[in-house]
TIDREN-467386 format. One line per field, with one value per residue: x, y, z of N, C-alpha, C in turn; residue in three letters. Coordinates in steps of 0.1 Angstrom, whole numbers. Atoms other than C-alpha are relative to their C-alpha. Layout:
BEGIN
nu X, ...
nv Y, ...
nw Z, ...
cau X, ...
cav Y, ...
caw Z, ...
cu X, ...
cv Y, ...
cw Z, ...
resn ALA, ...
***
This chain:
BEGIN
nu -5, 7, -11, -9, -3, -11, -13, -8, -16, -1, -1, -14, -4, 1, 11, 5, -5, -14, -4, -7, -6, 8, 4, -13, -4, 12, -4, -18, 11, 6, -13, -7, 13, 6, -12, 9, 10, -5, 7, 11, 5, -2, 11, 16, 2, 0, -9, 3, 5, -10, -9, 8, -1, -11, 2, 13, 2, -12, 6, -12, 14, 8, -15, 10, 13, 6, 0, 8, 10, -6, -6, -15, -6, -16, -5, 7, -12, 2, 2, -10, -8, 9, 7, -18, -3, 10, -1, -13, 8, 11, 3, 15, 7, -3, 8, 14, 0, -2, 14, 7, -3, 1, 18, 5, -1, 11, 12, -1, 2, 17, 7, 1, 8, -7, -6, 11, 11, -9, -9, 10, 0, -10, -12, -6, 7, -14, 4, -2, 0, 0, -4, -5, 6, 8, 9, 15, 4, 7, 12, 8, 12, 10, -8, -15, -4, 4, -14, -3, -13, -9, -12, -10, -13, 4, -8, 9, 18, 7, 5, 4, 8, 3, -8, 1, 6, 1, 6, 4, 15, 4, 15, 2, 5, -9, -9, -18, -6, -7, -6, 4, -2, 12, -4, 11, -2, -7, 12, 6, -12, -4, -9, -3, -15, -10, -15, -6, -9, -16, -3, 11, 10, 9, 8, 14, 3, 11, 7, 9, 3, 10, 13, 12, -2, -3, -11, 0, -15, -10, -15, -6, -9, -8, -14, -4, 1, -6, -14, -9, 10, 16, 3, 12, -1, -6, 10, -6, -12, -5, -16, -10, 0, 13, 1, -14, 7, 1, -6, -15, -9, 3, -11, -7, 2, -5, -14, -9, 1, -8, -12, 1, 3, -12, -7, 2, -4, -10, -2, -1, -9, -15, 6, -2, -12, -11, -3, -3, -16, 1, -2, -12, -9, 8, -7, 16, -5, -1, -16, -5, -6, 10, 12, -4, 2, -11, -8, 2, 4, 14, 1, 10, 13, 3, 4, 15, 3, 1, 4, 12, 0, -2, 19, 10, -3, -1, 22, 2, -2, 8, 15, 2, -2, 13, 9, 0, 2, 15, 5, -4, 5, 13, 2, -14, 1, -1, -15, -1, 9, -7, -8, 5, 4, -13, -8, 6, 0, -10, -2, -9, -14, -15, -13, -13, -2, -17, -9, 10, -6, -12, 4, 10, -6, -13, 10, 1, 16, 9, 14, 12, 3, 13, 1, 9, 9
nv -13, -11, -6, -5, -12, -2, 3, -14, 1, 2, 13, 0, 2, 11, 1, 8, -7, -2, 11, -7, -14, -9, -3, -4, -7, -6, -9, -6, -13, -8, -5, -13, -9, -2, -8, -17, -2, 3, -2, -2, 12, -7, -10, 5, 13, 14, -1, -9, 9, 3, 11, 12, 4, 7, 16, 5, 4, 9, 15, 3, 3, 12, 13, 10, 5, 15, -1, 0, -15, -7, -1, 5, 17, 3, 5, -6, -9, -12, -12, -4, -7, -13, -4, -6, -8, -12, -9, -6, -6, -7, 9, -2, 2, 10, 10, 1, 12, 14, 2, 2, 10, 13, 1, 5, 11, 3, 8, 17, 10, -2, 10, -2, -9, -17, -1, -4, -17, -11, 2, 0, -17, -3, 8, -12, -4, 6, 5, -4, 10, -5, 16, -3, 10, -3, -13, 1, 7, 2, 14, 3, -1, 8, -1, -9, -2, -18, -7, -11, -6, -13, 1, -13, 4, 6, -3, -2, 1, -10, 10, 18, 1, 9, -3, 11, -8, 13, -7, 12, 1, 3, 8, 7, 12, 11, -5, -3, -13, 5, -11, -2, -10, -5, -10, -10, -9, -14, -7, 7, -5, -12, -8, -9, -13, 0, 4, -13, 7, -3, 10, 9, -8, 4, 15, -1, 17, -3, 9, 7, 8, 6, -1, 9, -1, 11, 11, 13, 14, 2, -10, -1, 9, 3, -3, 8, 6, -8, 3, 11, 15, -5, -8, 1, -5, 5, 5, -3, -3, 15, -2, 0, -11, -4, 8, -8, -3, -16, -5, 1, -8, -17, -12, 1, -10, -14, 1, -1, -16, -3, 0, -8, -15, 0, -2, -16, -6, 0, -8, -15, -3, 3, -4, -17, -5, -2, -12, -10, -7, -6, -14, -2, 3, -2, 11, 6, 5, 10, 3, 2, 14, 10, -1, 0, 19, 11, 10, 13, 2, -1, -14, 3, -4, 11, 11, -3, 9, 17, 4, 9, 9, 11, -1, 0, 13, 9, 0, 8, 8, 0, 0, 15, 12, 1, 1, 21, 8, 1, 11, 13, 3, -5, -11, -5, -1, -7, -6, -8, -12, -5, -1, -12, -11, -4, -7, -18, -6, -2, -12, 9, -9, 2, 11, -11, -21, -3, -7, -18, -15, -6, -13, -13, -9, -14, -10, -13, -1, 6, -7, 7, 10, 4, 12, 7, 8
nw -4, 10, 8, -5, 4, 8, -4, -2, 1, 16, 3, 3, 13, 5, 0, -15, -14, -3, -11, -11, 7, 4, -13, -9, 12, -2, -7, 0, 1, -9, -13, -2, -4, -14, -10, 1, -7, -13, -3, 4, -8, -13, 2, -3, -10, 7, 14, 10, 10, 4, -10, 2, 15, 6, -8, 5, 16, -1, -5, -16, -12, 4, 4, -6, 2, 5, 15, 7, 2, 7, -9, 5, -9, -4, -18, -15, -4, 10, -9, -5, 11, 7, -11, -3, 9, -4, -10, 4, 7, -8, -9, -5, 11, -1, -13, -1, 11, -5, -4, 8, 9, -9, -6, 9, -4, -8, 6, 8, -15, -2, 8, 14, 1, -6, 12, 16, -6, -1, 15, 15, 1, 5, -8, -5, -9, -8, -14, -21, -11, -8, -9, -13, -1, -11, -1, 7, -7, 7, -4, 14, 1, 15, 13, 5, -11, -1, -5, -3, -5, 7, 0, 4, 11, 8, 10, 14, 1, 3, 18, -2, 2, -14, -14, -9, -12, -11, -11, -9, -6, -14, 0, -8, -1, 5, -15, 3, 7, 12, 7, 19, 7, 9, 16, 0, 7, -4, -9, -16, -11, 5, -4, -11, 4, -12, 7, -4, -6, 12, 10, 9, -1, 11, -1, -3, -7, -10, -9, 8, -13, 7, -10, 2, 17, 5, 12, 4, -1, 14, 2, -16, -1, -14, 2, -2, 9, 5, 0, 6, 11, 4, -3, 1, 10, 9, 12, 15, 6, -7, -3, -16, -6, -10, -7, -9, -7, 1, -9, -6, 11, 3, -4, 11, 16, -5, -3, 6, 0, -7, 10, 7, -3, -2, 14, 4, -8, -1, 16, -2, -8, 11, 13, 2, -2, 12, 2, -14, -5, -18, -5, -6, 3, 12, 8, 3, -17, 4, 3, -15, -2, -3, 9, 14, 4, 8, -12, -7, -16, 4, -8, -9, 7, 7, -9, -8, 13, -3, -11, -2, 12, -11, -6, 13, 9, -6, -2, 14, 0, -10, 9, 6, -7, -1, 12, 2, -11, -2, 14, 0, -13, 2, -8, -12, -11, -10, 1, 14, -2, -12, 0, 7, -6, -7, 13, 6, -10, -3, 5, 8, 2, -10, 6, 9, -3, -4, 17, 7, -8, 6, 6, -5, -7, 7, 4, -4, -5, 8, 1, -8, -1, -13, -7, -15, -5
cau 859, 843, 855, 886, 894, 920, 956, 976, 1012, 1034, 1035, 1069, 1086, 1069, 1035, 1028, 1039, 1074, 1099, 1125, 1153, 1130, 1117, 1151, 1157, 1125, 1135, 1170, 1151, 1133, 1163, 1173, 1133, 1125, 1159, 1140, 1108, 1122, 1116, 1080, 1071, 1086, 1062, 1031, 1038, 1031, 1041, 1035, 1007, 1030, 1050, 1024, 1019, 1049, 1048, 1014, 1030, 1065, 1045, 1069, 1036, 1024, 1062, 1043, 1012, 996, 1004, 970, 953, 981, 1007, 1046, 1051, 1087, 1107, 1103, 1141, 1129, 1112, 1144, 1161, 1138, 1125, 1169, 1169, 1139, 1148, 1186, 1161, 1136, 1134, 1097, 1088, 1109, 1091, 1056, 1064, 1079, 1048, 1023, 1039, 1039, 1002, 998, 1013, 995, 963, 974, 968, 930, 901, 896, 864, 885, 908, 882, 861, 897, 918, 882, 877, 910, 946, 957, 940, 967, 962, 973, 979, 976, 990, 994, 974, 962, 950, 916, 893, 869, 836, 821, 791, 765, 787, 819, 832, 823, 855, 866, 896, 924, 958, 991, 1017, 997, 1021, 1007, 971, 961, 966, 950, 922, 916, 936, 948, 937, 950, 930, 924, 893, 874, 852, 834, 817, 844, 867, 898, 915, 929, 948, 932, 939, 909, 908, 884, 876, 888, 849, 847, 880, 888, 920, 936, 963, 990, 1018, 1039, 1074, 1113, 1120, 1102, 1078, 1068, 1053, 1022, 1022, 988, 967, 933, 905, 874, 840, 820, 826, 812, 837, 826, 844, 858, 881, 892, 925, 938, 972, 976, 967, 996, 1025, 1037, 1022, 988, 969, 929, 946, 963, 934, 940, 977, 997, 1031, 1054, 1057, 1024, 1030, 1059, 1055, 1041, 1050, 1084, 1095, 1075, 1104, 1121, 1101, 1109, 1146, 1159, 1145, 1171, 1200, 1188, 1188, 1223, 1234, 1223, 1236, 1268, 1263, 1255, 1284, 1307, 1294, 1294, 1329, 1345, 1336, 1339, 1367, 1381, 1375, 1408, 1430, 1408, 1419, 1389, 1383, 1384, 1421, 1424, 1438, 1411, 1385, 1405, 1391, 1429, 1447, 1468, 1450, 1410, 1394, 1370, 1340, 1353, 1347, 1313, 1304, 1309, 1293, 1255, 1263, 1274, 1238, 1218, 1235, 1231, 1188, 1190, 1202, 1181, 1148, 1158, 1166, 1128, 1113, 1135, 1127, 1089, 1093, 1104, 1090, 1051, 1054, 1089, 1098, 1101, 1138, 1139, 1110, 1128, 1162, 1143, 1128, 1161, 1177, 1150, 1148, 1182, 1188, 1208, 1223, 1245, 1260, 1281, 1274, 1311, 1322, 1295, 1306, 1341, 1329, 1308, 1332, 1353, 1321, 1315, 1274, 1249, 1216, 1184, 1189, 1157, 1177, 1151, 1137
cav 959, 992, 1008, 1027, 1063, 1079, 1065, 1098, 1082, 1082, 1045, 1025, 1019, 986, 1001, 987, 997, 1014, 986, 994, 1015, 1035, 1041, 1050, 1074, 1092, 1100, 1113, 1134, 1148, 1154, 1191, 1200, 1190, 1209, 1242, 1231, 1223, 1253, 1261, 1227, 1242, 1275, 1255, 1225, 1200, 1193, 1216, 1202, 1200, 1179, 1154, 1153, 1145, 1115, 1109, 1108, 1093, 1061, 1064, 1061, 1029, 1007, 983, 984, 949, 944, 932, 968, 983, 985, 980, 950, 960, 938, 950, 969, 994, 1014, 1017, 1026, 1052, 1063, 1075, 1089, 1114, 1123, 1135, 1161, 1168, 1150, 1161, 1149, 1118, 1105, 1115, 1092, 1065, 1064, 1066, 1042, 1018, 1022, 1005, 979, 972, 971, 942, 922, 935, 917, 919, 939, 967, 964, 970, 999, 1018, 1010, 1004, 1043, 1050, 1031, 1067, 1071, 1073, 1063, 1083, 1065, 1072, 1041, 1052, 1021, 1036, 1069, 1051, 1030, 1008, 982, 958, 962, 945, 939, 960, 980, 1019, 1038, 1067, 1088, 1114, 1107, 1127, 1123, 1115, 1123, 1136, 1132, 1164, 1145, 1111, 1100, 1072, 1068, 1034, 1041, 1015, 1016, 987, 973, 962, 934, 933, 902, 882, 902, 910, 938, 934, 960, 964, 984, 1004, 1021, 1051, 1073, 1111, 1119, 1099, 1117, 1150, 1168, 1191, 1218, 1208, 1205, 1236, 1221, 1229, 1196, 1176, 1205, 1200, 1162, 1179, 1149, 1167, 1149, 1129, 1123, 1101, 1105, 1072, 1064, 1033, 1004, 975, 939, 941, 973, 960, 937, 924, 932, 896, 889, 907, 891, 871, 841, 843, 869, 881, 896, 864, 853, 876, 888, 855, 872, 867, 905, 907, 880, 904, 904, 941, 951, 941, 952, 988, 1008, 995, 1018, 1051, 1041, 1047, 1087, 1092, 1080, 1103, 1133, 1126, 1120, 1152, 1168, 1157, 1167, 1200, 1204, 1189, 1209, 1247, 1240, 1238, 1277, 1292, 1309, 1311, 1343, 1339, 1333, 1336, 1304, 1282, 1260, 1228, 1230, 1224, 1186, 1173, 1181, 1172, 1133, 1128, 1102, 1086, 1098, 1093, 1128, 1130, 1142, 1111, 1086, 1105, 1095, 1058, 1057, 1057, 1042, 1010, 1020, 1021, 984, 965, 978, 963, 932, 931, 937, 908, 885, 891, 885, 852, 841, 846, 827, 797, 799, 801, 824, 841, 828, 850, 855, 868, 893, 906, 907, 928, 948, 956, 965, 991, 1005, 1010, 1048, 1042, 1084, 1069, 1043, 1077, 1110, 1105, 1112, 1138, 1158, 1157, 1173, 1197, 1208, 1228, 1246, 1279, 1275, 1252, 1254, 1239, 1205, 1186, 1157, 1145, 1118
caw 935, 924, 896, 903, 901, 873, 880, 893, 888, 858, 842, 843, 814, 803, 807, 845, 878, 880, 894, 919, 892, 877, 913, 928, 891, 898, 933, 929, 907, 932, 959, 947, 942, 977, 992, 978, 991, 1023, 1037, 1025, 1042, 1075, 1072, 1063, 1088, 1065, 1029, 1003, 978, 955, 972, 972, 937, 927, 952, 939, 901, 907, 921, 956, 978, 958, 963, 985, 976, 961, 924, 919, 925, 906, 931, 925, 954, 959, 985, 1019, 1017, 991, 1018, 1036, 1004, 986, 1018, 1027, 995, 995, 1028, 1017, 999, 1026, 1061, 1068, 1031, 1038, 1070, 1057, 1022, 1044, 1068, 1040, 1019, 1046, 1054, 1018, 1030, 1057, 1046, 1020, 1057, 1059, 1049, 1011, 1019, 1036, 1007, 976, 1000, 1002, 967, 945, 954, 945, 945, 952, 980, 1011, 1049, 1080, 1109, 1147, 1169, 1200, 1214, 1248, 1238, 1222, 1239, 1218, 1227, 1209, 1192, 1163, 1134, 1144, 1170, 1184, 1190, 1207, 1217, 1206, 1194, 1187, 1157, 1132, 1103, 1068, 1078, 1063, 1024, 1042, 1030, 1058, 1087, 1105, 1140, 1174, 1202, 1234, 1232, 1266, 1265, 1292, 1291, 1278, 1312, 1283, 1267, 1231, 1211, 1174, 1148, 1129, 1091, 1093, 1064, 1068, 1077, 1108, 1126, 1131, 1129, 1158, 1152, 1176, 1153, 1166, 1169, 1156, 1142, 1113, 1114, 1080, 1086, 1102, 1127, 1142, 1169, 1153, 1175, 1172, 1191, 1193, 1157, 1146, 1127, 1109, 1120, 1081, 1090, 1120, 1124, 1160, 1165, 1171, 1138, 1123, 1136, 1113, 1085, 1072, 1080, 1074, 1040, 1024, 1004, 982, 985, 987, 990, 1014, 1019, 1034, 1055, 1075, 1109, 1109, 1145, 1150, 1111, 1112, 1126, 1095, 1070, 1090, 1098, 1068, 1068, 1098, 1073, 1044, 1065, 1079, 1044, 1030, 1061, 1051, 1011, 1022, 1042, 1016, 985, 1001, 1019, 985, 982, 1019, 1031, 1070, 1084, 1104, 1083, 1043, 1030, 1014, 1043, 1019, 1015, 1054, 1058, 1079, 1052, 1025, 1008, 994, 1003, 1023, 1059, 1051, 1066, 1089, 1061, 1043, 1073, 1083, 1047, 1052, 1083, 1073, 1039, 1065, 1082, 1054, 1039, 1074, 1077, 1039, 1048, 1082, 1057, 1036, 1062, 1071, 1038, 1036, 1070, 1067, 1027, 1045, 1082, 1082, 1116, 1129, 1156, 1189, 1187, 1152, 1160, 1191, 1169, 1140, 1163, 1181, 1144, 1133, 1166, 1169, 1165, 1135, 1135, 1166, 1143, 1123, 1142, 1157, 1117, 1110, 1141, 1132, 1101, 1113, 1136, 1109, 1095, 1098, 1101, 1086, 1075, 1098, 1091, 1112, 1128, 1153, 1147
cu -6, 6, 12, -2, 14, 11, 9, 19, 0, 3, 13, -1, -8, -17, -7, 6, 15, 9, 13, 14, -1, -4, 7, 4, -9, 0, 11, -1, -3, 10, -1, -17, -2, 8, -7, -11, -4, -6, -14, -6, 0, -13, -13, -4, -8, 5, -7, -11, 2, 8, -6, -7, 7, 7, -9, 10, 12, -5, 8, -11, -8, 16, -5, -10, -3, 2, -14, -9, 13, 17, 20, 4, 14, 0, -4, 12, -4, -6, 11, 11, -2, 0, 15, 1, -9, 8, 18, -5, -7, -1, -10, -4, 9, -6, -14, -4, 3, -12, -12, -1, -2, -15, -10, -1, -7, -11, 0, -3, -15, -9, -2, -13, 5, 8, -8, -5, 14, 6, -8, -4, 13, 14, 6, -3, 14, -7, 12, -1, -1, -2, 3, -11, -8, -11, -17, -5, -16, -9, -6, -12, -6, 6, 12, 6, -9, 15, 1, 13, 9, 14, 12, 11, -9, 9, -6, -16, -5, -2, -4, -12, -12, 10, 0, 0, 3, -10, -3, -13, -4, -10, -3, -8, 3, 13, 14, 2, 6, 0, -7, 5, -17, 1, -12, 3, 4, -15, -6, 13, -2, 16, 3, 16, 9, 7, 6, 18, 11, 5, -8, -13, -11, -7, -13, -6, -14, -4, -14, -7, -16, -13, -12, -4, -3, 8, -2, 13, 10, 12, 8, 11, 2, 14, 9, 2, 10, 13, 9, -10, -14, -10, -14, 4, 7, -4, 4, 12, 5, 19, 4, 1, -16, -1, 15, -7, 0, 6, 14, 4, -6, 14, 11, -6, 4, 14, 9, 1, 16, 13, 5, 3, 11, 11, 0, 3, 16, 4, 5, 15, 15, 0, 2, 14, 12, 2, -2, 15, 2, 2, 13, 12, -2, 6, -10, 7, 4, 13, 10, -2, -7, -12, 2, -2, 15, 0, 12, -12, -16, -5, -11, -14, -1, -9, -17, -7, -2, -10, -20, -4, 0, -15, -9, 5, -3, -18, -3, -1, -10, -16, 2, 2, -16, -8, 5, -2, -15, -3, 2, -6, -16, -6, 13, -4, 1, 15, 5, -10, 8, 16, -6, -7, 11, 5, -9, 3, 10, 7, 13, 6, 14, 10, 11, -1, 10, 4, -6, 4, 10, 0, -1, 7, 6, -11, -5, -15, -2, -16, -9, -2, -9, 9, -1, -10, 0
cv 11, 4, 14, 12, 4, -7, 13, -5, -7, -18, -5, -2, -13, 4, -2, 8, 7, -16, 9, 15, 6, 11, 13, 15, 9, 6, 4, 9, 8, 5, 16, 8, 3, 9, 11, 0, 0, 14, 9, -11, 5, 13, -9, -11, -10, 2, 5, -11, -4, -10, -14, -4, -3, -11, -9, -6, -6, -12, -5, -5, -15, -14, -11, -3, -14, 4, -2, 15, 11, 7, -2, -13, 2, -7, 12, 13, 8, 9, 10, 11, 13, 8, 11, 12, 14, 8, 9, 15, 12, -10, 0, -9, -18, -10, -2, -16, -14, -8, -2, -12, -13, -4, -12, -18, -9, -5, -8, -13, 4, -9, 10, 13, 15, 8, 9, 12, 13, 5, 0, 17, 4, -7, 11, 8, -4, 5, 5, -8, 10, -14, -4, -9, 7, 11, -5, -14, -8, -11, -2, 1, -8, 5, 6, 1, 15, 3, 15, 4, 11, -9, 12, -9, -7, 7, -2, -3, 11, -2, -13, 2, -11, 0, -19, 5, -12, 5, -13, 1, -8, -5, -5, -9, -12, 4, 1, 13, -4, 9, -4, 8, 1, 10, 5, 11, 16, 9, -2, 5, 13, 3, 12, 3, -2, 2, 10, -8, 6, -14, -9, 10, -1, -14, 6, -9, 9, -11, -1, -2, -6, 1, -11, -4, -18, -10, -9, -7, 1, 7, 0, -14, 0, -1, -17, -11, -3, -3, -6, -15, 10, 9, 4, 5, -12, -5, 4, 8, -10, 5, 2, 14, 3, -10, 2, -4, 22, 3, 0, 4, 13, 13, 0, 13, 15, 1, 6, 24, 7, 3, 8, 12, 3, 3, 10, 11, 5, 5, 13, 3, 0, 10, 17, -3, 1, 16, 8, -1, 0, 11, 6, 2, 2, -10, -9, -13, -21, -5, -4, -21, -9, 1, -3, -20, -3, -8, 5, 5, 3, 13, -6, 1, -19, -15, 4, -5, -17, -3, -1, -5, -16, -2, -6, -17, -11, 0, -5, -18, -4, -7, -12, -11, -3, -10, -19, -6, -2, -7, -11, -2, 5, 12, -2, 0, 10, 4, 6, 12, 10, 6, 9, 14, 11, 11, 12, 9, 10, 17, -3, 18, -2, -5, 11, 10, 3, 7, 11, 12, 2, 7, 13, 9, 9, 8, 11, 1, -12, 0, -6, -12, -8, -12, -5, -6, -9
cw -9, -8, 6, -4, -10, 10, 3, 3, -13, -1, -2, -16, -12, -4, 12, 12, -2, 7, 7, -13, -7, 10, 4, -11, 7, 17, 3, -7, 6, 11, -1, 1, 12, 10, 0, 5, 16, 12, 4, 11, 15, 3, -1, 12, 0, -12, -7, -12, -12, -6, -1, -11, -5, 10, -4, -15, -5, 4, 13, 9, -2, -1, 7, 5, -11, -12, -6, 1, -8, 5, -8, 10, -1, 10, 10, 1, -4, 7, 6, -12, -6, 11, 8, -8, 0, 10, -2, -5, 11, 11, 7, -13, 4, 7, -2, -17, 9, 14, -10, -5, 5, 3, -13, 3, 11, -4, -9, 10, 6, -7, -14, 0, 2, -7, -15, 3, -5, -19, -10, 0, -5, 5, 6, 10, 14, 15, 6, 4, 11, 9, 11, 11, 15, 1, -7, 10, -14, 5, -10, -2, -14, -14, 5, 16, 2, 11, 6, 5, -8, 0, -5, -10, -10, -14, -15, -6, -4, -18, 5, -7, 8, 10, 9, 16, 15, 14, 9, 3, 8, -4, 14, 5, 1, 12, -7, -7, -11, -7, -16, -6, -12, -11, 2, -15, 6, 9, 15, 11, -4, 3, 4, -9, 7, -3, 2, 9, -10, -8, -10, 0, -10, -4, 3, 9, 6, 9, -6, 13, -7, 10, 0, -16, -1, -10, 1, 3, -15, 0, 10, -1, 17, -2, 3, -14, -15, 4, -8, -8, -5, 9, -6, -16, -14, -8, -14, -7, 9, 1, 9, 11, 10, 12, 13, 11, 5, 10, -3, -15, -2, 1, -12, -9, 2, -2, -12, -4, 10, -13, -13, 5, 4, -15, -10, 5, -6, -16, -3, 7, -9, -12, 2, 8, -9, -6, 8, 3, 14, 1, 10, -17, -26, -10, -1, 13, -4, -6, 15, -3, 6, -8, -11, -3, -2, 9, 3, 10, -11, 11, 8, -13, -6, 8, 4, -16, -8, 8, -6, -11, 7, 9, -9, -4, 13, 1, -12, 7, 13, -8, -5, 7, 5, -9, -2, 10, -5, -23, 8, 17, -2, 14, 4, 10, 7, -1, -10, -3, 6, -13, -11, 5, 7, -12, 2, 10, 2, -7, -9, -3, 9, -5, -7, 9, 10, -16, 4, 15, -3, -8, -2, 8, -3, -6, 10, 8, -9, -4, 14, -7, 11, 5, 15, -4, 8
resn UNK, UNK, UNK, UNK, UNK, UNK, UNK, UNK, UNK, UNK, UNK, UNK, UNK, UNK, UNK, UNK, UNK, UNK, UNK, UNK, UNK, UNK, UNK, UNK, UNK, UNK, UNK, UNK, UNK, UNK, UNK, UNK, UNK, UNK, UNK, UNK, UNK, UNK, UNK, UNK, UNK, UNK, UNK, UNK, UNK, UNK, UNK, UNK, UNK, UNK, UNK, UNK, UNK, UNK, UNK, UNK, UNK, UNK, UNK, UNK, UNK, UNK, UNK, UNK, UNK, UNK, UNK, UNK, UNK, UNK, UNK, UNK, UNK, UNK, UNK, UNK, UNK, UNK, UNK, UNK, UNK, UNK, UNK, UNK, UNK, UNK, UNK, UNK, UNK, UNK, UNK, UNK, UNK, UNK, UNK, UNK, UNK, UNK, UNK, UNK, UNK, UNK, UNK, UNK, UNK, UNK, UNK, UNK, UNK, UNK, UNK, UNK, UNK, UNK, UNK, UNK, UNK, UNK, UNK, UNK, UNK, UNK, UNK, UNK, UNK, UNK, UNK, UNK, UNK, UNK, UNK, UNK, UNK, UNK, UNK, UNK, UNK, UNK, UNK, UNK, UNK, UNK, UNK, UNK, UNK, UNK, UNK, UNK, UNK, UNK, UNK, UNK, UNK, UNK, UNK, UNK, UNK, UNK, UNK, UNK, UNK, UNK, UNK, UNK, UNK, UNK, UNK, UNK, UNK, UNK, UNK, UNK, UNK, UNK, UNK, UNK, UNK, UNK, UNK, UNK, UNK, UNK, UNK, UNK, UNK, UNK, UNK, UNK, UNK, UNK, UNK, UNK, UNK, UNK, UNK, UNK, UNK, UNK, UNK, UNK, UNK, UNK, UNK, UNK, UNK, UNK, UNK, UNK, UNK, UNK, UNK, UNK, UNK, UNK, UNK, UNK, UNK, UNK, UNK, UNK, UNK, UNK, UNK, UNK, UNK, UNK, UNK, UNK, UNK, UNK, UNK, UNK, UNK, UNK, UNK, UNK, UNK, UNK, UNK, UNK, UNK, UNK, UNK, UNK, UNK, UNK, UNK, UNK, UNK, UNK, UNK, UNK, UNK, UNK, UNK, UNK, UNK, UNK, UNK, UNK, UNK, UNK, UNK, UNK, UNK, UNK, UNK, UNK, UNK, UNK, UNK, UNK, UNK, UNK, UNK, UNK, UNK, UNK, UNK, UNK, UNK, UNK, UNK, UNK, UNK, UNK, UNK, UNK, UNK, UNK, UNK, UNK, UNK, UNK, UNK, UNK, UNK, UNK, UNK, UNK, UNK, UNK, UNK, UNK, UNK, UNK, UNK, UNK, UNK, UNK, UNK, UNK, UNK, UNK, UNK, UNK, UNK, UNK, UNK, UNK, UNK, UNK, UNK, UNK, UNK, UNK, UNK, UNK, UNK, UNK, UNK, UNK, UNK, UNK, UNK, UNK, UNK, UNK, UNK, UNK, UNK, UNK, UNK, UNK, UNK, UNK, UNK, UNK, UNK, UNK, UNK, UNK, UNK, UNK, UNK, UNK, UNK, UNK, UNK, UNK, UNK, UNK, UNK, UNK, UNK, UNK, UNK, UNK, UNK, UNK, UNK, UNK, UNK
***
């Protein structure tokens, strides 16, 4: 591996990677910054540079990346976890760390060459994506592939540095089609301005496009290769976590953004009704009986406050049923793919947003909370 570039996050406590409650310290930290940066992010329509330095220097972007390039190797949950929290903060900054972060992971399932090219230039180097498998067309060629096409939603590709890229490639010799996925550096794509949206504005999801771009076989995975067990990456990361099946647990690392953004919804909501007044009647509105936590009767704020605490603890347990399935099964089966894919999937603000509207319904206004994802 080449030599590396400076380290741009602070060191845990031991000297080594952060481990997970150091992690979790360091972004609970960050919550009230990102509320104020919130929205600056909106205005620029991506995240403030900033923003991405103190992701860079908290080590949130490196939680599942490989220990051996400097990585922290958290379980698989800790996406879901951190990734909630952030977003309580900021739900553009939350979606673009829990995509990023995830991209580390990934490539721990590339060949070692694709590994060393990315992480020996820098472990701080962070990968955009663009997955939308139809919009790219690719053939093979001597040594690799040649790619072309445009995609949309590329989320925080304006700090990438490479970019995982899907696209169905057409062999016509061999008379098949086969979904890949391709890692391009930042000079072989361009990025397009589309991003003009009211929700998540500050992700920057632009659209990426590629023009006959040659890609070495090394940066190239088949999406078949990625389901689950050993993988073109196990050589030289033997951990179970890299041995997920990517597809069907992806929706996991976003999911938990939803739950943060509801749960900050509901902060906010709790936090200024303790000093608003009703305009009927000028009685602070937090001495009204359905807003009130006492007991006996639990209020409605208090129940919308359960609700994606109960979210958030069953996509935990979901994650780790992965990680111990794929320690002890060398490929998840089909039924257990299908039933993790179901979980993430599963718009998890439906599981509370009966509470949080009860809430909401006694508030006067609220700010521009983004929930759409």
């Amino acid at each position: 591996m080449a030599e590396a570039k400076q380290d741009r996050r602070d060191r845990g406590r031991g000297g080594g990677p952060p481990e997970f409650p150091e992690l979790l310290q360091r972004a609970e930290a960050l919550v009230p910054v990102l509320r104020e940066r919130a929205g600056k992010a909106e205005e620029l329509r991506r995240l403030p540079d900033e923003t991405i330095e103190d992701l860079h220097r908290s080590g949130l972007f490196r939680i599942l990346q490989p220990r051996r390039v400097g990585g922290s190797e958290l379980p698989f949950r800790s996406i879901v976890e951190l990734g909630s929290v952030i977003s309580r903060g900021d739900g553009s900054t939350g979606w673009v760390l829990a995509n990023l972060a995830a991209h580390h992971w990934l490539l721990g399932m590339w060949p070692k060459q694709a590994q060393d090219e990315i992480w020996g230039e820098s472990p701080d180097n962070l990968i955009g994506s663009a997955l939308i498998f139809p919009r790219g067309r690719a053939t093979p060629a001597p040594g690799g592939y040649r790619l072309t096409g445009r995609w949309p939603f590329s989320s925080g590709v304006d700090a990438a540095s490479w970019s995982l890229i899907g696209a169905i490639v057409h062999d016509q010799e061999a008379g098949t089609n086969e979904p890949r996925i391709f890692v391009l550096p930042a000079s072989d794509f361009t990025i397009i301005d589309t991003w003009h949206v009211i929700g998540l504005a500050g992700t920057g999801s632009k659209d990426v496009a590629v023009d006959d771009v040659f890609v070495p076989e090394y940066r190239s995975v088949a999406v078949r290769e990625i389901t689950g067990g050993p993988n073109p990456g196990s050589g030289v990361n033997s951990s179970v976590l890299y041995q997920l099946p990517a597809i069907s647990l992806f929706a996991f690392c976003i999911a938990g953004v939803s739950l943060g953004i509801a749960q900050g919804a509901i902060e906010y909501f709790t936090q200024t009704t303790k000093t608003r007044t009703s305009y009927y009647t000028g009685r602070n509105l937090s001495a009204r009986p359905a807003l009130s936590s006492m007991p006996p009767a639990p209020s409605c704020s208090a129940i919308a406050t359960r609700r994606p605490a109960s979210s958030k603890r069953a996509m935990c347990r979901a994650s780790s049923s992965g990680l111990a399935t794929a320690a002890t099964a060398p490929m998840p089966r089909p039924c257990a793919r299908r039933r993790w894919t179901c979980c993430s999937r599963r718009p998890a603000a439906a599981r509370f947003m009966h509470g949080t509207r009860c809430s909401a319904r006694s508030a006067t206004s609220m700010p521009r909370m983004r929930i759409t994802c």
